[in-house]
MDAnalysis code that builds the backbone (N, CA, C; Angstrom):
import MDAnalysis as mda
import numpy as np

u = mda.Universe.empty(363, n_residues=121, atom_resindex=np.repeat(np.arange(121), 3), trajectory=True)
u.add_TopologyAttr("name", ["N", "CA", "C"] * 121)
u.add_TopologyAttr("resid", np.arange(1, 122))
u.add_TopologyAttr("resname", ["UNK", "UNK", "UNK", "UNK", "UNK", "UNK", "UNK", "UNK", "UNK", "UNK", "UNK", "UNK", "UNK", "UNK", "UNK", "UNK", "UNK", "UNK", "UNK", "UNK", "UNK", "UNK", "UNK", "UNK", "UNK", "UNK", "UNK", "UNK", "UNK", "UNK", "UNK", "UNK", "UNK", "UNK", "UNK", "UNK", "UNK", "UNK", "UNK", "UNK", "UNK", "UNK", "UNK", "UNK", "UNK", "UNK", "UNK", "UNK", "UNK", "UNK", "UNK", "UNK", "UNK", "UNK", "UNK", "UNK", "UNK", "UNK", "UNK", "UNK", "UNK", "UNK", "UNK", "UNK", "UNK", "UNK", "UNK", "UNK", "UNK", "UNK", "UNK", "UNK", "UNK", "UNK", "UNK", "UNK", "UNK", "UNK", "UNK", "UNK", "UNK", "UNK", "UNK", "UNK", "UNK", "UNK", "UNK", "UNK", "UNK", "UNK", "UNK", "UNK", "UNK", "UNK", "UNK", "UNK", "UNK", "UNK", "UNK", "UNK", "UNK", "UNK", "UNK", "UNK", "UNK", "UNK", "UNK", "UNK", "UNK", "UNK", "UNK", "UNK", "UNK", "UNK", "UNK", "UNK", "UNK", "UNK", "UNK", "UNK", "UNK"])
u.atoms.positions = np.array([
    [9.188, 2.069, -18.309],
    [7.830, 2.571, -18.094],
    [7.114, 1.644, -17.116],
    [6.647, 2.130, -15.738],
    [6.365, 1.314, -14.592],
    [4.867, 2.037, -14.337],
    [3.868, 1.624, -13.730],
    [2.901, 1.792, -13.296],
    [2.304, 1.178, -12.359],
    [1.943, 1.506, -10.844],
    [1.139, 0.977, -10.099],
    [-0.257, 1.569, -9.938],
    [-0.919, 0.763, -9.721],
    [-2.610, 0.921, -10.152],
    [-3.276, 0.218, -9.097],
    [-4.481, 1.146, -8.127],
    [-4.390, 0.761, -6.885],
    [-6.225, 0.597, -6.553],
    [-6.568, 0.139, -5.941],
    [-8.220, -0.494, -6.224],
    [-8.565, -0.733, -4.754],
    [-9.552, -1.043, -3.970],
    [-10.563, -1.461, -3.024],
    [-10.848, -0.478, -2.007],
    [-10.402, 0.867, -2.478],
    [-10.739, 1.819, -1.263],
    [-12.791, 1.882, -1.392],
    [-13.004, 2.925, -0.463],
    [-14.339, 3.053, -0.167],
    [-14.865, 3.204, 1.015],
    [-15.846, 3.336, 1.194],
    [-16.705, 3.939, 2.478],
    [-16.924, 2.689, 3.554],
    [-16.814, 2.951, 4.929],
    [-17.017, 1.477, 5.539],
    [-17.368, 1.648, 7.458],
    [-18.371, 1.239, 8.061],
    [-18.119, 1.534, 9.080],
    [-17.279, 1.282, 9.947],
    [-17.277, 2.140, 11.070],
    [-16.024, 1.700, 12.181],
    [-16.052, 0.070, 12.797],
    [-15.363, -0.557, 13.039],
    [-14.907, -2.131, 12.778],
    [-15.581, -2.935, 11.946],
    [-15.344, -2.085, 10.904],
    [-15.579, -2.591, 9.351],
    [-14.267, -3.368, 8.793],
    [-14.085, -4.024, 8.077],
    [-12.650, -4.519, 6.785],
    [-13.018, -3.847, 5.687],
    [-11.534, -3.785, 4.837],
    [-11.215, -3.391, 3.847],
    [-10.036, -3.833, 3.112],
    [-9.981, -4.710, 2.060],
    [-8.577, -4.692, 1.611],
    [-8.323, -4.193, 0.472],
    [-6.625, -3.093, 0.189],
    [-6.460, -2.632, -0.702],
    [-5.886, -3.400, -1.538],
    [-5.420, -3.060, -3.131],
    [-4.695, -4.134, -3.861],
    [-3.894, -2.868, -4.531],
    [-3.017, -3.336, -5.228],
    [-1.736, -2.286, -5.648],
    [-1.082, -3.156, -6.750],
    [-1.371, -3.249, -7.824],
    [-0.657, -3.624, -8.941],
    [0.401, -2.990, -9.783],
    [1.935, -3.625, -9.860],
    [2.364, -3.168, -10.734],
    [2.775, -3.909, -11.730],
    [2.909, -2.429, -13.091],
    [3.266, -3.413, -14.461],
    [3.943, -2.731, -15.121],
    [4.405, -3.094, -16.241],
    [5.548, -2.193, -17.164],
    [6.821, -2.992, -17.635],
    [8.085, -2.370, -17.538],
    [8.932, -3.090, -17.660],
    [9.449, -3.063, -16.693],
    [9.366, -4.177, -15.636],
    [10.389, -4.517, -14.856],
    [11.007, -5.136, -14.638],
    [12.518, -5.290, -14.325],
    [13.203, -6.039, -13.887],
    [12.888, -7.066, -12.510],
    [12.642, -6.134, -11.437],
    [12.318, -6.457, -10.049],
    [11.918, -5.806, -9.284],
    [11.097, -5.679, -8.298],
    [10.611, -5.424, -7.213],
    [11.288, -5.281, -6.136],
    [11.590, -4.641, -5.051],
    [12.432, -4.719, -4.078],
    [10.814, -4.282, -2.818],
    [11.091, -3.553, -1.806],
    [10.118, -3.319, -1.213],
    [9.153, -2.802, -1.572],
    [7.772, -2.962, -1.021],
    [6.345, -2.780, -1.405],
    [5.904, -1.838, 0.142],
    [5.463, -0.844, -0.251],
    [5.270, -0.113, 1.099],
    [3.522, 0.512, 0.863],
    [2.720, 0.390, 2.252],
    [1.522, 1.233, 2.088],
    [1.682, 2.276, 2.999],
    [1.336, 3.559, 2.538],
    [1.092, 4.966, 2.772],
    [-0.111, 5.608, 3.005],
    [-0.383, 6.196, 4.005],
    [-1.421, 7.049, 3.887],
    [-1.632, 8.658, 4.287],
    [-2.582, 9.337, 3.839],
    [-2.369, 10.783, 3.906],
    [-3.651, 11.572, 4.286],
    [-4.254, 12.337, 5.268],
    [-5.073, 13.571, 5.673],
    [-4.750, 14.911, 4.833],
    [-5.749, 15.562, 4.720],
    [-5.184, 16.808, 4.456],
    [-4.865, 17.247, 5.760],
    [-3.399, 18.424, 5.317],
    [-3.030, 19.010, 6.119],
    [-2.088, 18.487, 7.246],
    [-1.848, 17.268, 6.548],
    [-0.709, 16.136, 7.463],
    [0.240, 15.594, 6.477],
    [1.277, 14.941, 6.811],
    [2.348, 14.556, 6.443],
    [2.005, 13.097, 5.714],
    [2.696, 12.383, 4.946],
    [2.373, 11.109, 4.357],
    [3.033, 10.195, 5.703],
    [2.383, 9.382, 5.749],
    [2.516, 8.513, 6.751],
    [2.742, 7.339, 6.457],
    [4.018, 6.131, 6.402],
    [4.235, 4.655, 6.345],
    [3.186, 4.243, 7.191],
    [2.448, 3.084, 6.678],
    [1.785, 1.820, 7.554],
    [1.895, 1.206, 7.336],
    [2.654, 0.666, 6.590],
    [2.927, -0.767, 6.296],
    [4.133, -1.144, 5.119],
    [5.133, -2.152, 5.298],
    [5.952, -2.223, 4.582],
    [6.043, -3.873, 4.647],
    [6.252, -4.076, 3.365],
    [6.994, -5.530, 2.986],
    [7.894, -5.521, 1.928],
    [8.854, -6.297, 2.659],
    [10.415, -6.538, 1.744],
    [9.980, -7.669, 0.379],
    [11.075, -7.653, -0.186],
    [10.722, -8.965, -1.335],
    [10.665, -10.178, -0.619],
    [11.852, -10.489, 0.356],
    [11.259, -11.837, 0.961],
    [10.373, -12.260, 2.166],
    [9.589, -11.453, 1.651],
    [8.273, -11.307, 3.176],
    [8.178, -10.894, 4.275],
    [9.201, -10.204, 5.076],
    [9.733, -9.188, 5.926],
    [8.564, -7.960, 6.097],
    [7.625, -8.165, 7.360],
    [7.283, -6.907, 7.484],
    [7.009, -6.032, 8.679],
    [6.989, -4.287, 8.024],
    [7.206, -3.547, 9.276],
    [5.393, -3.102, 9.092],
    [5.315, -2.547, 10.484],
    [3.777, -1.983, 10.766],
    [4.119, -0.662, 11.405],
    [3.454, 0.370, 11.416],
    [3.229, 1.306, 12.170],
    [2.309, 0.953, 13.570],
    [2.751, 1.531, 14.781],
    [2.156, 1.254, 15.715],
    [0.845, 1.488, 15.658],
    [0.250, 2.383, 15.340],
    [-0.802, 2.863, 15.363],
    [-1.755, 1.412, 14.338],
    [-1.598, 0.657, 13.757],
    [-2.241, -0.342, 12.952],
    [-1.895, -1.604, 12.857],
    [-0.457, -1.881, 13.650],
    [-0.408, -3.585, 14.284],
    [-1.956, -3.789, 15.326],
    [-1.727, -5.350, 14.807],
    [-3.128, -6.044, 14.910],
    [-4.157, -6.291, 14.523],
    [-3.803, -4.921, 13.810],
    [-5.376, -4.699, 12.655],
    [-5.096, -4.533, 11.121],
    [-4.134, -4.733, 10.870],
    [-3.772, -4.503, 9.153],
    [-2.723, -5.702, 8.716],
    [-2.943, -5.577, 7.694],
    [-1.861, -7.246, 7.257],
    [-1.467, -6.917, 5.964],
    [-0.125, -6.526, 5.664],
    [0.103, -6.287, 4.256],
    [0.756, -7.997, 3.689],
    [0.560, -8.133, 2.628],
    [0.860, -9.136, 1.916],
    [1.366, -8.740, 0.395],
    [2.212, -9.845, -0.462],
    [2.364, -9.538, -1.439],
    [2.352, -10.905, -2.441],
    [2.158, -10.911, -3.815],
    [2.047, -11.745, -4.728],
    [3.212, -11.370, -5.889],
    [4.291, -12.097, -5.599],
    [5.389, -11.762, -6.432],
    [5.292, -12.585, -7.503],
    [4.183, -13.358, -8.255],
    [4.266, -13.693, -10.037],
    [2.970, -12.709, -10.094],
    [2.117, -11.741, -9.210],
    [1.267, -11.046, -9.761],
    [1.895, -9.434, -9.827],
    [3.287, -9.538, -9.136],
    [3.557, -7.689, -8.759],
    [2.613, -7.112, -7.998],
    [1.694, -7.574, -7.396],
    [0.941, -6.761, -6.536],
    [1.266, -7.119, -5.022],
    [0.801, -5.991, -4.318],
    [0.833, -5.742, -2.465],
    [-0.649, -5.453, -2.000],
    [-0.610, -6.464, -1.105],
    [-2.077, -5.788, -0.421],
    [-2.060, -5.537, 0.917],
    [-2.986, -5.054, 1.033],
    [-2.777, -4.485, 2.592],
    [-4.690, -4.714, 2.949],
    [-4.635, -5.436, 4.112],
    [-5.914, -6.459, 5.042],
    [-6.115, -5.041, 5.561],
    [-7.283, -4.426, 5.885],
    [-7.472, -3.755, 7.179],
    [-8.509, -3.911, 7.792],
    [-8.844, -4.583, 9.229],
    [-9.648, -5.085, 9.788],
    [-9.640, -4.037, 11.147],
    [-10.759, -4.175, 11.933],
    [-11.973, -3.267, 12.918],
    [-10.788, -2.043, 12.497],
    [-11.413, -1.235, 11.154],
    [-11.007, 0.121, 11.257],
    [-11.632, 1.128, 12.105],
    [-11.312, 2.213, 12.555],
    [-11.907, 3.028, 13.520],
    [-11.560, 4.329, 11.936],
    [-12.392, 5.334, 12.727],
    [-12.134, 6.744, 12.390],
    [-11.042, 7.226, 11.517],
    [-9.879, 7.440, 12.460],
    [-8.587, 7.860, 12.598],
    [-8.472, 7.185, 11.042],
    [-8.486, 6.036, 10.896],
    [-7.716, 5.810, 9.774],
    [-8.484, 6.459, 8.431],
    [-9.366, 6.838, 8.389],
    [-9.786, 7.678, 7.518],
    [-8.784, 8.581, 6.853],
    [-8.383, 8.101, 5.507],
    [-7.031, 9.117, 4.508],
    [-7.373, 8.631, 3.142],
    [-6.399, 8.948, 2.495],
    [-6.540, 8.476, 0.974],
    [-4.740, 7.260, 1.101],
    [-5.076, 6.609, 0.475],
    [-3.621, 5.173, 0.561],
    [-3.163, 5.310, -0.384],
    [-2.099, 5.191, -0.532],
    [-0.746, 5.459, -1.397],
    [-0.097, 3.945, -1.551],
    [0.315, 3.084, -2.269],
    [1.113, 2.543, -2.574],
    [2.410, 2.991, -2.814],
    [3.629, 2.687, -2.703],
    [4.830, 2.388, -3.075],
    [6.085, 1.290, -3.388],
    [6.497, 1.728, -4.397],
    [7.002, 0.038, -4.526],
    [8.636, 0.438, -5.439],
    [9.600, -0.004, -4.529],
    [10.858, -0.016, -5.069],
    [10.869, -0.198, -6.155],
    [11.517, -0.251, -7.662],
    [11.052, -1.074, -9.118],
    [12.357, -0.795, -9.809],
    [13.294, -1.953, -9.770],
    [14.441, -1.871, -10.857],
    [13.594, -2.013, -12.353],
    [14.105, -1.239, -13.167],
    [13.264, -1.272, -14.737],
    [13.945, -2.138, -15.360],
    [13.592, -2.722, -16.254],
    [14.752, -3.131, -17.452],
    [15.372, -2.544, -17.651],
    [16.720, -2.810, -17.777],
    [18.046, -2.074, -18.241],
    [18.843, -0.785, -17.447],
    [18.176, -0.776, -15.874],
    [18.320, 0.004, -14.987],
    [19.300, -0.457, -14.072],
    [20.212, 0.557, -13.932],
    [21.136, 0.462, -12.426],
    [20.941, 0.298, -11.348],
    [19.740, 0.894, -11.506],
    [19.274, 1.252, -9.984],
    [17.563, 1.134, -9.482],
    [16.949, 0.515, -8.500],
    [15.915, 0.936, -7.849],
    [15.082, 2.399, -8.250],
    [13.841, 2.710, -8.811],
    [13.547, 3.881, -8.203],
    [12.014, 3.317, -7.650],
    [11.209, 4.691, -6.999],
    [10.446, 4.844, -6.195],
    [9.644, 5.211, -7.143],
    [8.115, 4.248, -6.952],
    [7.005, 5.052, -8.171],
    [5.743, 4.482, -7.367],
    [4.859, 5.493, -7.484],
    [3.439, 5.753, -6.531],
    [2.543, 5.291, -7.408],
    [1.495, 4.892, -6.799],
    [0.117, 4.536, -7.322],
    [-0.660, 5.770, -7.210],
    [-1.796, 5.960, -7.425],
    [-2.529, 6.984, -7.725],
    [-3.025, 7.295, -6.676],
    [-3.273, 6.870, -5.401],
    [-4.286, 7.118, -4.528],
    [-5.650, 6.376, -4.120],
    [-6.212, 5.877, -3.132],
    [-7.619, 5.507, -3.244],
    [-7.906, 5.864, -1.663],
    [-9.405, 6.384, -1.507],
    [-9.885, 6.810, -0.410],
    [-10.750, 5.496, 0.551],
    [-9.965, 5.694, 1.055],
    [-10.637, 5.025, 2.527],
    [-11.396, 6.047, 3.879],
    [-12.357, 5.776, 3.879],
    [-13.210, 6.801, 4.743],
    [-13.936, 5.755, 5.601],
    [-14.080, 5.919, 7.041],
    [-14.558, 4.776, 8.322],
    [-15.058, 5.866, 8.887],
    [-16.825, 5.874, 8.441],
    [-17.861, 6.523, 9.109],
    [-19.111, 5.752, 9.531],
    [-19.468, 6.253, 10.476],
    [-20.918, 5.883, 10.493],
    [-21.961, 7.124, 10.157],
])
């Protein structure tokens, strides 16, 4: 039984910051990659950000320079920095996070709930 639980979205102007946080808990064995996601209606889920367990990370072009994912492996959580947001990034963020369980063979894939990020003036 795994759960990620995801916090700091909200309203913010354009080259505004924001950082998300993404906690997970339950029974786990381990963590493998920590990935942030985001989604529009009427669009596809989109990777922006990925970090491996040993600190390895990928960016989507569209948000190198301006986003910084990080992670705290005795807290299970991933965060993701996002600095001078514009518009565009306006979605709701998704966490994802690889999660061997206790007593598991294998890795699976389990989502956080969602939190809205909106960059208006």
């Amino acid at each position: 039984q795994v759960q990620l639980v995801e916090s700091g979205g909200g309203l913010v102007q354009p080259g505004g910051s924001l950082r998300l946080s993404c906690a997970a808990s339950g029974s786990i064995f381990a963590i493998n990659d920590m990935t942030w996601y985001r989604q529009v209606p009427g669009k596809e889920r989109d990777m922006v950000a990925t970090i491996t367990n040993g600190g390895k990370t990928i960016y989507a072009d569209s948000v190198k320079g301006r986003f910084t994912i990080s992670r705290d492996n005795a807290k299970n959580t991933v965060y993701l920095q996002m600095n001078s947001l514009k518009p565009e990034d306006t979605a709701v963020y998704y966490c994802n996070a690889d999660v061997v369980p206790q007593l598991a063979y294998r890795p699976y894939g389990y989502w956080g709930q969602g939190t809205q990020v909106t960059v208006s003036s």
